[in-house]
N, C-alpha and C positions, 0 to 999 in steps of 0.2 A: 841078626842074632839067631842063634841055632835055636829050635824049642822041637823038641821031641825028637823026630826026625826029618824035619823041617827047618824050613826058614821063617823070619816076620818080612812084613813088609818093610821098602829101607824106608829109614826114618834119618830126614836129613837138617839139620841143623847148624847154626852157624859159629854156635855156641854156647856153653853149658848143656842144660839138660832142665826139661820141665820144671817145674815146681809140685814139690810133691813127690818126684818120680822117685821109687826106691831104689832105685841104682844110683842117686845120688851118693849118699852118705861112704857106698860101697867105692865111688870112682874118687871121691874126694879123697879116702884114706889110701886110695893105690898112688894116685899123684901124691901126697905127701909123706909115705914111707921114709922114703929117702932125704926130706926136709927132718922130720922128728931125728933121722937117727944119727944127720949131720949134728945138730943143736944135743944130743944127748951123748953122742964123743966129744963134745964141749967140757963134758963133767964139770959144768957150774951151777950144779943145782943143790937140793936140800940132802944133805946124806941121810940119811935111814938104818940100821945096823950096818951091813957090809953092801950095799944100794948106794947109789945116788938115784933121787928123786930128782929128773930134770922136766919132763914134758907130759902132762895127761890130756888127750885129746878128742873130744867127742863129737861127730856130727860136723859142723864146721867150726869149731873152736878149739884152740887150743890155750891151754893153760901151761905158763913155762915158770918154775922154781927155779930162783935165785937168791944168793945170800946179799946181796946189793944192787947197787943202782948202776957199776960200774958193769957188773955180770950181764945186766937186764941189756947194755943197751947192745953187749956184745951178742948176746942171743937177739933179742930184734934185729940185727944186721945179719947175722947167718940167717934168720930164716925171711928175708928181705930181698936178698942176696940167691937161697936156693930156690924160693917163688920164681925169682928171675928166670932162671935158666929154665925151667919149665913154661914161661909163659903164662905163670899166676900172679895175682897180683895180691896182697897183703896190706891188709886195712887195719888198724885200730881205730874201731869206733866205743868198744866200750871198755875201758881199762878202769879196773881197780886194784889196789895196792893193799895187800895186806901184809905187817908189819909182826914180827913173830920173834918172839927175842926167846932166846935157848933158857931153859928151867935148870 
């Protein structure tokens, strides 16, 4: 890593990165750019005036808007599927379901 006009020492790893390390959150959103914006050319999410609301994603979560259950499992498979190809792997361990009926 470059710092000033220098190097650090190498820092070798076999996989991921510390706990804590603030470069995490930054490497996790460069690896899944291209998972959110597959899943968000999906356009199966919540419209919003002239928006579709499909994916907010913070830190290592990601929240994906759907009108159904049929939509959802199509978004779990794209981003299942784009994990894939990168060599990530995608867990649901804590799912909730909220249910939102149009006013």
């Amino acid at each position: 890593m470059f710092v000033g006009d220098g190097t650090t020492k190498a820092l070798y790893l076999s996989q991921g990165v510390k706990q804590g390390c603030n470069l995490s959150p930054m490497l996790f959103n460069l690896f899944l750019v291209d998972v959110i914006n597959k899943v968000h050319n999906l356009r199966l999410g919540i419209p919003l005036g002239k928006d579709i609301i499909t994916v907010i994603s913070y830190a290592d979560d990601i929240i994906a808007f759907v009108k159904n259950i049929e939509d959802l499992k199509t978004v779990l498979e794209c981003i299942y599927s784009e994990c894939d190809k990168i060599n990530m792997k995608a867990g649901i361990y804590i799912m909730n379901f909220k249910f939102v009926q149009k006013l």
